[in-house]
RODO-2510 file (C-alpha; in nm, 4 decimals, decimal comma):
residues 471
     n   res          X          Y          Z
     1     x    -2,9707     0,1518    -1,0125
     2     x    -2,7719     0,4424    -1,1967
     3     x    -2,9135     0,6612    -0,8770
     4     x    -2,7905     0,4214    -0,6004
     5     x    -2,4404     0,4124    -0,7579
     6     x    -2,4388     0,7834    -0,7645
     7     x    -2,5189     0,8392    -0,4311
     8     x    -2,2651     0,5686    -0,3063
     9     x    -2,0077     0,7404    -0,5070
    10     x    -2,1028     1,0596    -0,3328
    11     x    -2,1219     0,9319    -0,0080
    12     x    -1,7392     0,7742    -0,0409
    13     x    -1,6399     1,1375    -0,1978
    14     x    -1,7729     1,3202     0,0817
    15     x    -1,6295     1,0630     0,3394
    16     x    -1,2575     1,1380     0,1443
    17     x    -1,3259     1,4666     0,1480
    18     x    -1,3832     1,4837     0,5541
    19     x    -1,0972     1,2465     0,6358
    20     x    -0,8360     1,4568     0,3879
    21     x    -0,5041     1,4344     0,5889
    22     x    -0,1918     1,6773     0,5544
    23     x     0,1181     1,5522     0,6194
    24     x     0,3965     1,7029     0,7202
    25     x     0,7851     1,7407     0,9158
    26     x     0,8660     1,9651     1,1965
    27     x     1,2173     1,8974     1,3521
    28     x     1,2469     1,4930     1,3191
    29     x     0,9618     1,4553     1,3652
    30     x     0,6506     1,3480     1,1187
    31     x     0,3188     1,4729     1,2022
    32     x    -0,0892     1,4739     1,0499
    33     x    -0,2562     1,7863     1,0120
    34     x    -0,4242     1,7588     1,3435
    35     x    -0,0801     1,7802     1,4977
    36     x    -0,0652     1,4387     1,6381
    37     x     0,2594     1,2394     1,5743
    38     x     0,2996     0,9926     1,2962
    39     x     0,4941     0,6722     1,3581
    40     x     0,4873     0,4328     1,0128
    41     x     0,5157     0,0327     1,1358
    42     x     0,5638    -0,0382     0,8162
    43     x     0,6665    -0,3533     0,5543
    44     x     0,7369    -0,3453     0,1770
    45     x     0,4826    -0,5288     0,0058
    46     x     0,6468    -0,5667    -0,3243
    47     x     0,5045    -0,6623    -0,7086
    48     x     0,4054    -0,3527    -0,9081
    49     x     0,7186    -0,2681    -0,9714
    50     x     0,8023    -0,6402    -1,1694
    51     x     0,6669    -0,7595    -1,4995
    52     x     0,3307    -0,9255    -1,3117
    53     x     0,2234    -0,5543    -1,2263
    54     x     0,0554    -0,6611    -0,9378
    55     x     0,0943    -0,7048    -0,6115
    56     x     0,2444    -1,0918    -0,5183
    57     x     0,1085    -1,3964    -0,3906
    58     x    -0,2225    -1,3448    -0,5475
    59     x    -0,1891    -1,6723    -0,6908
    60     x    -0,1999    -1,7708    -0,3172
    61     x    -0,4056    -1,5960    -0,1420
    62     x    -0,7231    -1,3360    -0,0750
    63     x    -0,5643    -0,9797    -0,1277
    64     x    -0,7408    -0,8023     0,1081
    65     x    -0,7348    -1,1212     0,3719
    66     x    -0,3448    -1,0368     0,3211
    67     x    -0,3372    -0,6435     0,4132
    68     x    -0,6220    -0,7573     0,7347
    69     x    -0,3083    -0,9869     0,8402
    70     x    -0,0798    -0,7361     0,7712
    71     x    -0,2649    -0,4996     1,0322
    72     x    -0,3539    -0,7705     1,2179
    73     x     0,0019    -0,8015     1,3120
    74     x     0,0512    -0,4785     1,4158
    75     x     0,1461    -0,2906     1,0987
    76     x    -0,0242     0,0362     1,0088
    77     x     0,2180     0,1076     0,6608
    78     x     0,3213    -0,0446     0,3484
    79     x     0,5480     0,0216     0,0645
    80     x     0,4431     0,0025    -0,2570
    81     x     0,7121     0,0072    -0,4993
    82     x     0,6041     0,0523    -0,8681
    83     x     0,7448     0,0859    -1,2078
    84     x     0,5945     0,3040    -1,5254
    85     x     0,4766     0,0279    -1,7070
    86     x     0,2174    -0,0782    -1,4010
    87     x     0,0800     0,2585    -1,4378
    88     x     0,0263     0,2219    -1,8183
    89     x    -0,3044     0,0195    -1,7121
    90     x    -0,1586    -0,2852    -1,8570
    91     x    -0,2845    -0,6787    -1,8458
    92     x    -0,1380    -0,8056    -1,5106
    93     x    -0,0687    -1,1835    -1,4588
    94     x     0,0056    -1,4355    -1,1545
    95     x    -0,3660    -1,3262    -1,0166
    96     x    -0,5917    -1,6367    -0,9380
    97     x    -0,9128    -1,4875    -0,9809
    98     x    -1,0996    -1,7855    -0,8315
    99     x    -0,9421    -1,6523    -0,4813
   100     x    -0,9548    -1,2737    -0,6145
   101     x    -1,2579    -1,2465    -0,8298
   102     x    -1,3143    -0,8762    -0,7608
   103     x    -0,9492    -0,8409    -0,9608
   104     x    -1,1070    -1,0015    -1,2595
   105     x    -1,0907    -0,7493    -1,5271
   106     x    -0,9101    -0,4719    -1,3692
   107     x    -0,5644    -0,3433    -1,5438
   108     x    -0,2366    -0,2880    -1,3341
   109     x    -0,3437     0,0676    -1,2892
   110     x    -0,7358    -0,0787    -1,1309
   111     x    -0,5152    -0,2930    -0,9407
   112     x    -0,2945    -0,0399    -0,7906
   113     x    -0,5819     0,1592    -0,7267
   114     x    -0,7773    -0,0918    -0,5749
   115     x    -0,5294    -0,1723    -0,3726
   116     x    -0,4485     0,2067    -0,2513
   117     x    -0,8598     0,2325    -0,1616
   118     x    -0,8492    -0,0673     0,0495
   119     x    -0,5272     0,0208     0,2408
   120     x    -0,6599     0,3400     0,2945
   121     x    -1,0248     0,1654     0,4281
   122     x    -0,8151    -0,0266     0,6516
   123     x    -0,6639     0,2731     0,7978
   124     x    -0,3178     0,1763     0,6642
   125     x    -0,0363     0,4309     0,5801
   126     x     0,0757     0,4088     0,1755
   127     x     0,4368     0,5355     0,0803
   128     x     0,4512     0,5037    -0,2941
   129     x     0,7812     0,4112    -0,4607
   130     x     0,9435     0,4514    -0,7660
   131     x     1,1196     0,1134    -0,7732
   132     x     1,1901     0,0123    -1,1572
   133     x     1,2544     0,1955    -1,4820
   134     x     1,2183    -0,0694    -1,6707
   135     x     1,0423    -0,3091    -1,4426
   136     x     1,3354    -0,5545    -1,4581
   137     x     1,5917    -0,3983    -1,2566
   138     x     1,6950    -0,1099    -1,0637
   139     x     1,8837     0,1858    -1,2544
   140     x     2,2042     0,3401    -1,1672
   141     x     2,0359     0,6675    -1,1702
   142     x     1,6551     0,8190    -1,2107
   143     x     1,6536     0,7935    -1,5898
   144     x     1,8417     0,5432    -1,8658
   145     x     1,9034     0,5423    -2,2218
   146     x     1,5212     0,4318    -2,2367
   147     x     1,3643     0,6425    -2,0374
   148     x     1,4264     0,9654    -1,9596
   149     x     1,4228     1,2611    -1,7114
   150     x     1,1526     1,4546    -1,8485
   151     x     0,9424     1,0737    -1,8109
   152     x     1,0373     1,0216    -1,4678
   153     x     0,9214     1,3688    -1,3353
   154     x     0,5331     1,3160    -1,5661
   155     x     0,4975     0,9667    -1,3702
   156     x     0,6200     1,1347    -1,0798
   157     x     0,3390     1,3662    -1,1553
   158     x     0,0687     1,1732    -1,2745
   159     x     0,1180     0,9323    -0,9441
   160     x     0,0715     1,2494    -0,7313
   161     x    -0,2302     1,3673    -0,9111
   162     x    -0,4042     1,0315    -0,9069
   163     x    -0,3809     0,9784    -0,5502
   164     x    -0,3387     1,3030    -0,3586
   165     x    -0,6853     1,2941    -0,2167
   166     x    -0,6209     0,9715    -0,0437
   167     x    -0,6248     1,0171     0,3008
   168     x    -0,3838     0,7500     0,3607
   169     x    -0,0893     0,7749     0,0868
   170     x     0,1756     0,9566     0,2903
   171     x     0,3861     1,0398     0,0297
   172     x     0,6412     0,9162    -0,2061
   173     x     1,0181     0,7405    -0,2532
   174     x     1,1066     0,9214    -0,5238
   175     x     1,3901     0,6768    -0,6676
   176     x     1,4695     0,3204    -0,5551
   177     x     1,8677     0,3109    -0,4745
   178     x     2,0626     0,5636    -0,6757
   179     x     2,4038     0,4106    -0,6663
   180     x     2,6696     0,3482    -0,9490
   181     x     2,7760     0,6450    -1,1358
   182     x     2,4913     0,8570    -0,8853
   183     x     2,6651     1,1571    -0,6932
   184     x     2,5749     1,3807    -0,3918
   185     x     2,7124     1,7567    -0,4431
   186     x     2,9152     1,7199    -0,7720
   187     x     2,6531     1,9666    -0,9511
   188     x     2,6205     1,7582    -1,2484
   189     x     2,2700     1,7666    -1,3838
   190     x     2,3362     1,3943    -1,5333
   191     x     2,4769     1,2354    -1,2341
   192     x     2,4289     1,4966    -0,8925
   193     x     2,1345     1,2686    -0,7541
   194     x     2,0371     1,5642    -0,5000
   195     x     1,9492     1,8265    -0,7502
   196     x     1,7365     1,5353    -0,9011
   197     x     1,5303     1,4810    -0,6290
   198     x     1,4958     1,8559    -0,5866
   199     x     1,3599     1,9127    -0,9532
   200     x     1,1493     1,5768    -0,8933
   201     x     1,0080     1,6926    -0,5263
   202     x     0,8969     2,0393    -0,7022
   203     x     0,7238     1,9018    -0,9297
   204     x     0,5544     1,6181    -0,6990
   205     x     0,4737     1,9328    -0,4488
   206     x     0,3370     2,1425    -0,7317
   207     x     0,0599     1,8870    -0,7524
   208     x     0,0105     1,7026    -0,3751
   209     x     0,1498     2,0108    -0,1543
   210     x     0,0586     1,8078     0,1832
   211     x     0,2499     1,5022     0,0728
   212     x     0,6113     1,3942     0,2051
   213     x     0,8784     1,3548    -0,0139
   214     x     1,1300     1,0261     0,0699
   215     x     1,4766     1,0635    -0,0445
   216     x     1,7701     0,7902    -0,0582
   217     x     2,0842     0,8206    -0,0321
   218     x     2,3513     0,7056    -0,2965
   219     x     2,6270     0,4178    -0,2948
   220     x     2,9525     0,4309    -0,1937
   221     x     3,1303     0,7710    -0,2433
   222     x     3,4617     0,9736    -0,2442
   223     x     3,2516     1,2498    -0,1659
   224     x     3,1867     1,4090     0,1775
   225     x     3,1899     1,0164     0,2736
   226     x     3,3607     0,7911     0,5738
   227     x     3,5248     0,6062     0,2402
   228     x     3,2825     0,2604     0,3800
   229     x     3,1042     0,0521     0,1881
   230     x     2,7545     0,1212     0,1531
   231     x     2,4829    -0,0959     0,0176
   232     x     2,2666     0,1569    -0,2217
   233     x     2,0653     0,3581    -0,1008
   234     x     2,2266     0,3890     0,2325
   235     x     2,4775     0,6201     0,1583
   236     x     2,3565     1,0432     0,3168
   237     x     2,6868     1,1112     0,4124
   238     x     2,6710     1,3733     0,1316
   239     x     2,4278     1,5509     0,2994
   240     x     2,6568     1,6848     0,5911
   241     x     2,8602     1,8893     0,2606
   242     x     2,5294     1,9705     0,0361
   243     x     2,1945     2,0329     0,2093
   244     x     1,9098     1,8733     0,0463
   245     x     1,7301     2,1076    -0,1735
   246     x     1,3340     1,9745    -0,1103
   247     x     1,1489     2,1941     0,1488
   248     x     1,2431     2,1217     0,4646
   249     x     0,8640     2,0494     0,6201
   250     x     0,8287     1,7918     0,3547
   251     x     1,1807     1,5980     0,3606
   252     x     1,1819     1,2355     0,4855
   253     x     1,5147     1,1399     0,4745
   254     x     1,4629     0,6982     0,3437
   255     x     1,8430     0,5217     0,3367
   256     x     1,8224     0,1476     0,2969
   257     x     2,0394    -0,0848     0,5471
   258     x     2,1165    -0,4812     0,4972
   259     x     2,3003    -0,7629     0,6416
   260     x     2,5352    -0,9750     0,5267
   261     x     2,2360    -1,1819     0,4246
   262     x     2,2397    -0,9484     0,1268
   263     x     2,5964    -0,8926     0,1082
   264     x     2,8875    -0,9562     0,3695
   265     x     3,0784    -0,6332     0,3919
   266     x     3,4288    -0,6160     0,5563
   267     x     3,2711    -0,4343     0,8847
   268     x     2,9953    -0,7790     0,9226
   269     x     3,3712    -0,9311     0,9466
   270     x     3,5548    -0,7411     1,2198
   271     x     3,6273    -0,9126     1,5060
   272     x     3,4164    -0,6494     1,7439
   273     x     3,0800    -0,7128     1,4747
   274     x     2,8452    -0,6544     1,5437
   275     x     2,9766    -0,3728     1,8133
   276     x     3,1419    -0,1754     1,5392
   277     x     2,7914    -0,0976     1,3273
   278     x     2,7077     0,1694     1,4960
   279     x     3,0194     0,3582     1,3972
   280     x     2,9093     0,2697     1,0311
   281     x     2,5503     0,3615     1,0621
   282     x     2,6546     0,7070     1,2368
   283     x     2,8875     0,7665     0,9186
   284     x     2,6347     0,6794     0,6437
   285     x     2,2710     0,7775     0,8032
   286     x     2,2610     0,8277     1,1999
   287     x     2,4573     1,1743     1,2011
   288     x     2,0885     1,3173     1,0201
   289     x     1,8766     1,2361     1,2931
   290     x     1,9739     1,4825     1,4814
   291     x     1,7759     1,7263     1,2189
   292     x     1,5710     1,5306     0,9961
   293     x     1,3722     1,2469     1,0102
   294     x     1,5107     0,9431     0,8932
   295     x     1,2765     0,6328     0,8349
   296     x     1,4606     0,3350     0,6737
   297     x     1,2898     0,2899     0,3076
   298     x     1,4254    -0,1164     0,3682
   299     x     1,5531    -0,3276     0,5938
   300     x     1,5602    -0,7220     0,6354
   301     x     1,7534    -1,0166     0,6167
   302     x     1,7041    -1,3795     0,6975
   303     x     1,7165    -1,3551     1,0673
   304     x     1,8892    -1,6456     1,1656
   305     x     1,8116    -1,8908     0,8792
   306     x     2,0777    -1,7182     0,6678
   307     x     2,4438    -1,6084     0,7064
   308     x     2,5249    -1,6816     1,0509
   309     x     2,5629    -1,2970     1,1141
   310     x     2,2753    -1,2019     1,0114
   311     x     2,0486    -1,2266     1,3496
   312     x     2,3180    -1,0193     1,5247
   313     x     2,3018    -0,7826     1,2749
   314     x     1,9432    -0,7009     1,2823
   315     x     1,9383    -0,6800     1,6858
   316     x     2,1998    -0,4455     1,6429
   317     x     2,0557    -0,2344     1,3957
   318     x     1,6959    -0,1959     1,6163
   319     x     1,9250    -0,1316     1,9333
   320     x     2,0914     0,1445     1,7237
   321     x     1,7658     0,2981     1,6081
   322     x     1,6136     0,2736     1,9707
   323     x     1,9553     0,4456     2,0760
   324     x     1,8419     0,6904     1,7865
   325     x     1,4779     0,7445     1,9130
   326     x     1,3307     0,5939     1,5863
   327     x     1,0663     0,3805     1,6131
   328     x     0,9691     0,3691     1,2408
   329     x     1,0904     0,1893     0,9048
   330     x     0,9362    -0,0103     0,6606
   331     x     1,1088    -0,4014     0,6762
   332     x     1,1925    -0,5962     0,3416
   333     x     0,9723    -0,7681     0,2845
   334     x     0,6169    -0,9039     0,3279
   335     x     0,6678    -1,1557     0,0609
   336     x     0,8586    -1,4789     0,0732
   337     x     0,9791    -1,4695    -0,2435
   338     x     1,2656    -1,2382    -0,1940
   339     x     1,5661    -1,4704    -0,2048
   340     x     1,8503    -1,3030    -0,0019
   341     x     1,6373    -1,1954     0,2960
   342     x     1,2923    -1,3916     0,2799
   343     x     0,9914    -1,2199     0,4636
   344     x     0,7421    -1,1794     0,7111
   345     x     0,5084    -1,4488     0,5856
   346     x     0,6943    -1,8102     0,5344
   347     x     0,6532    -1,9868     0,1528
   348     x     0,3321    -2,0994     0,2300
   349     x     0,2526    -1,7657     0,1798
   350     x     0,0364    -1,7579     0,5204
   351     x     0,2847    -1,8537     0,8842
   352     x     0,3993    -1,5504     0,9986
   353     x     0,7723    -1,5482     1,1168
   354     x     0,7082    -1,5129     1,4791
   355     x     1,0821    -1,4196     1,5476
   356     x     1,1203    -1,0925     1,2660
   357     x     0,7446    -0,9693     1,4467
   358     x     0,9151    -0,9751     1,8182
   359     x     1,2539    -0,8065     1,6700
   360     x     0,9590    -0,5256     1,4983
   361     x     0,7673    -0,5035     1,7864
   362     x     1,0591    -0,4270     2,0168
   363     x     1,1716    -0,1589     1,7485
   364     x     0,8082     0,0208     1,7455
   365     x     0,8041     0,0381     2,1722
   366     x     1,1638     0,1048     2,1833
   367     x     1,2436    -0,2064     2,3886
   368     x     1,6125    -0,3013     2,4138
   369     x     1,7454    -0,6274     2,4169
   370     x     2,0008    -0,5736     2,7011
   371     x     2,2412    -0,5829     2,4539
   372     x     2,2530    -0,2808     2,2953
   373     x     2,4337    -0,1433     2,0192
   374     x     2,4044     0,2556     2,0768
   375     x     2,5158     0,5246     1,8589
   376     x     2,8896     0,5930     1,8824
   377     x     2,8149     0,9365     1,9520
   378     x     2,5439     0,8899     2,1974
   379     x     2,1450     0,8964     2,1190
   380     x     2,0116     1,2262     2,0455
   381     x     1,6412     1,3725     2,2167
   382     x     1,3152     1,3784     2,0211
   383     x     1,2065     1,0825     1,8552
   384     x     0,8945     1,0061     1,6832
   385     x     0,6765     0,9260     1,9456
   386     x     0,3574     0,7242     1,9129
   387     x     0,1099     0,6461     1,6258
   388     x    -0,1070     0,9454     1,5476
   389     x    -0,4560     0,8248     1,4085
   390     x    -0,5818     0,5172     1,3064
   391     x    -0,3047     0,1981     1,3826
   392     x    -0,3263    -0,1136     1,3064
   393     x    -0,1124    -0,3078     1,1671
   394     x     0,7472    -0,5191     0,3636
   395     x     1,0086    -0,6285    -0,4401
   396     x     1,0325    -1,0957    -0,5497
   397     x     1,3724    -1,2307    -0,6169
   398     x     1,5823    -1,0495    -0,3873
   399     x     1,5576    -0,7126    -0,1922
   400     x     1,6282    -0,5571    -0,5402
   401     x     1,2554    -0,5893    -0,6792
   402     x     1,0082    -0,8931    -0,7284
   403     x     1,0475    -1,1683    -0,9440
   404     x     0,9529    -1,0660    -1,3240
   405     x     0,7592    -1,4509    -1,3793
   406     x     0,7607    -1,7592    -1,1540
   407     x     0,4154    -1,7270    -1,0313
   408     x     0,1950    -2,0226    -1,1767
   409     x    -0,0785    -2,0074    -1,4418
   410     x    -0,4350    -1,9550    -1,2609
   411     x    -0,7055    -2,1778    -1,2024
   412     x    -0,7673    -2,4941    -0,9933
   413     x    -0,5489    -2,7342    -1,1092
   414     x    -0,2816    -2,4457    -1,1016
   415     x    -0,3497    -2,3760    -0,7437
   416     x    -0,2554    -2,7252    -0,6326
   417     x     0,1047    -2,6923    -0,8133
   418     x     0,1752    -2,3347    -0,6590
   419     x     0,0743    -2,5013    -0,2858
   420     x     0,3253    -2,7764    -0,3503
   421     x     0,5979    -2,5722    -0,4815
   422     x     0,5374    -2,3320    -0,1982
   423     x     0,7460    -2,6156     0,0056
   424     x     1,0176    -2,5773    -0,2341
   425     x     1,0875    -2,2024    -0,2073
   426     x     1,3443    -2,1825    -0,5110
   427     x     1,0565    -2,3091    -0,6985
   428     x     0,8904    -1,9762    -0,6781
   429     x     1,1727    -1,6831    -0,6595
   430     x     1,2976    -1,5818    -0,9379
   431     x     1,7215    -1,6208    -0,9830
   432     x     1,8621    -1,4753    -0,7638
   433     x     2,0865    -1,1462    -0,8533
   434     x     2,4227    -1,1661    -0,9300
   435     x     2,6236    -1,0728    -0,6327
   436     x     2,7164    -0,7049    -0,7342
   437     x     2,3375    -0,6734    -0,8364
   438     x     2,3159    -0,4326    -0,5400
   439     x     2,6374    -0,2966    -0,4241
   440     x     2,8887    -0,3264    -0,6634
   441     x     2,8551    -0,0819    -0,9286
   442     x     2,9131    -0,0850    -1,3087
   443     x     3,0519     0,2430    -1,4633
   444     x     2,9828     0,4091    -1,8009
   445     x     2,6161     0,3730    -1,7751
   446     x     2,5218     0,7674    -1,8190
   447     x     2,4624     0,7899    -2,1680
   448     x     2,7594     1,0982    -2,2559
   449     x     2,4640     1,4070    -2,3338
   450     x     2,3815     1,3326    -2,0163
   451     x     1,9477     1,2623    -1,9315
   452     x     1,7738     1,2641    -2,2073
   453     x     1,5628     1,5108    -2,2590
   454     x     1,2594     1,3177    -2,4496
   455     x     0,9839     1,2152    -2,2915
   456     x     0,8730     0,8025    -2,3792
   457     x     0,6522     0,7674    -2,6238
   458     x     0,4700     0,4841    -2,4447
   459     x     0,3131     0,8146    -2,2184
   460     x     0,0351     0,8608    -2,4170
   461     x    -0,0844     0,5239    -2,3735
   462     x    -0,1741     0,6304    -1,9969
   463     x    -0,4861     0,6368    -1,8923
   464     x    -0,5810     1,0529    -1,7939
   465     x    -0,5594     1,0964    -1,4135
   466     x    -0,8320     1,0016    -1,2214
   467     x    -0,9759     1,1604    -0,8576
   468     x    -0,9702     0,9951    -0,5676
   469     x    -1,2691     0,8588    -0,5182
   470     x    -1,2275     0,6161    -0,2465
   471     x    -1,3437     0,2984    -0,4667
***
């Protein structure tokens, strides 16, 4: 028996080893090592990065059923945002194991791993995201009081290591929405959130060369900035002032763009909305496509069954990046339980929302809707193309992360309670953030000596970095 499992484990080595993929940027443009043009139809699939440190709507449903319906539908990339504590190889909860019993006894870090082999079986494109600090909610900046610099950069590390023989990981987000007291160009090591992701994409590079490195913008900014609001993330206007420092073959520029489902900004108001985004998008994130390509890290809203605005914000924003000759993004979210924007699949954690796939499918073969909403300064030439390789086929309360509870107890009797509270949606998302949770932000949160400089002491809990192996 010991012989059979070594020669399977061989077999899936060798099989790794002969589908190895480099990724990498030339122009706009993203491309595999066999020169053939990436395009990422991607969704965030969010859960790692919350307190269940797993993947959601496992108390629902058959994970892997989930990512077939997820390619089934025409996506061929997912998300995966994450926190440190997931990769700690901690007990996970909300899993039914009667509907995932080859979960049973796996940590969070055997979770995100299985998960990882069978996205990558299924041919589907992984970006990996650093989504939490603390697992709770989403940091002004890369490190906190808590955790520090020196931590972020060895998870950074360690996530690279673990999984840069996977054919299919693509890369990662380095942080999830610096905003707040986060700067572009001030050349502050505590606060300048460009020189962060330089040190951070070094040291990812040092260890997965062929990988891409995703960088957000900040939030609103005095800086090199139209003076706008921006929701976080969003805001590159920086850039046009202060280059980014990560190699310029390996830099996937990732803002993230909402609605007024998330928040209603005084452009969703103007009395030529939605006409007037594009002017706003141009300012924050369109102006870079010119040289760089851009692949919104999140996107999403209600469509329709939200702020009245919402639906005309979202055709908009595809016209724009058809205008733009971008054809790929990853949409917030898969899950239902995000509670300003909902998701692809309804509550009952199955129906697919028809109307979000036809708005995604016109996005990834650049169909307008006859109504377009160009780029104020007119489209520019390139463009991604078409999917290069295999195709096929979006973290939970709110686009801000996943809920950190709500999912129900396993077992039989629980099932039957989570499929009736399914119908009630506020059953089963956590509270909702407070209304500034994502664009309003809070100052004095960099502690005054600026990151600190020791590592957490929880590190040497984690587990040693393991090879790829395909299992």
């Amino acid at each position: 028996m010991k012989g059979i499992r070594a020669a399977v484990l061989m077999a899936a080595l060798m099989i790794v080893q002969q589908d190895a993929i480099a990724y990498s940027v030339s122009g706009r443009t993203i491309y595999n090592d066999a020169g053939a043009v990436v395009q990422l139809k991607g969704v965030n699939w969010f859960g790692f990065e919350t307190t269940n440190y797993t993947v959601h709507g496992l108390w629902a449903r058959n994970w892997k059923q989930m990512i077939q319906q997820m390619k089934d539908q025409g996506f061929n990339a997912v998300r995966l945002p994450f926190c440190p504590t997931t990769l700690r190889g901690v007990a996970t909860s909300s899993i039914d194991y009667s509907l995932n019993p080859d979960l049973a006894g796996k940590n969070s870090l055997a979770v995100l791993d299985a998960v990882i082999s069978e996205l990558n079986r299924q041919g589907m494109y992984i970006l990996l995201d650093h989504h939490r600090a603390d697992c709770n909610s989403i940091a002004e900046l890369w490190y906190t009081t808590n955790y520090s610099e020196a931590q972020w950069l060895a998870d950074l590390r360690f996530v690279a290591n673990r999984y840069r023989k996977a054919p299919r990981v693509i890369g990662i987000d380095l942080k999830n929405e610096p905003h707040g007291a986060a700067t572009w160009g001030s050349r502050n090591n505590a606060t300048d959130w460009n020189l962060a992701a330089g040190r951070a994409a070094s040291q990812v590079l040092g260890v997965a060369p062929n990988w891409l490195i995703f960088v957000q913008g900040i939030g609103a900014s005095s800086q090199c900035s139209s003076g706008q609001a921006a929701f976080w993330g969003e805001n590159l206007a920086p850039l046009a002032c202060t280059p980014s420092p990560v190699p310029a073959n390996r830099l996937v520029l990732s803002p993230h763009s909402y609605g007024p489902d998330v928040y209603v900004q005084p452009y969703h108001k103007a009395a030529n909305f939605p006409a007037n985004m594009a002017a706003i998008w141009d300012g924050h994130w369109g102006f870079a496509t010119a040289s760089a390509p851009v692949v919104l890290g999140e996107f999403g809203g209600k469509y329709g069954e939200g702020n009245s605005r919402d639906r005309a914000w979202q055709n908009a924003l595809v016209d724009y990046l058809i205008s733009k000759r971008i054809n790929s993004g990853f949409y917030w979210s898969w899950n239902p339980n995000s509670s300003d924007t909902g998701g692809i699949l309804r509550d009952d954690w199955t129906t697919v929302r028809s109307d979000k796939m036809s708005l995604l499918r016109r996005l990834w073969t650049g169909t307008a809707s006859g109504t377009t909403t160009g780029s104020s300064t007119g489209g520019t030439t390139g463009g991604t193309g078409t999917s290069g390789g295999t195709s096929g086929g979006t973290t939970g309360g709110g686009t801000t992360g996943g809920s950190t509870g709500g999912a129900p107890a396993v077992g039989p009797a629980a099932r039957q309670v989570a499929l009736r509270e399914e119908r009630r949606p506020e059953a089963r998302r956590a509270p909702a953030p407070a209304a500034a949770h994502r664009r309003s932000p809070s100052v004095n949160r960099v502690p005054a000596n600026g990151p600190p400089a020791t590592a957490r002491t929880s590190s040497s809990a984690m587990s040693a970095p393991a090879p790829w192996s395909g299992t």
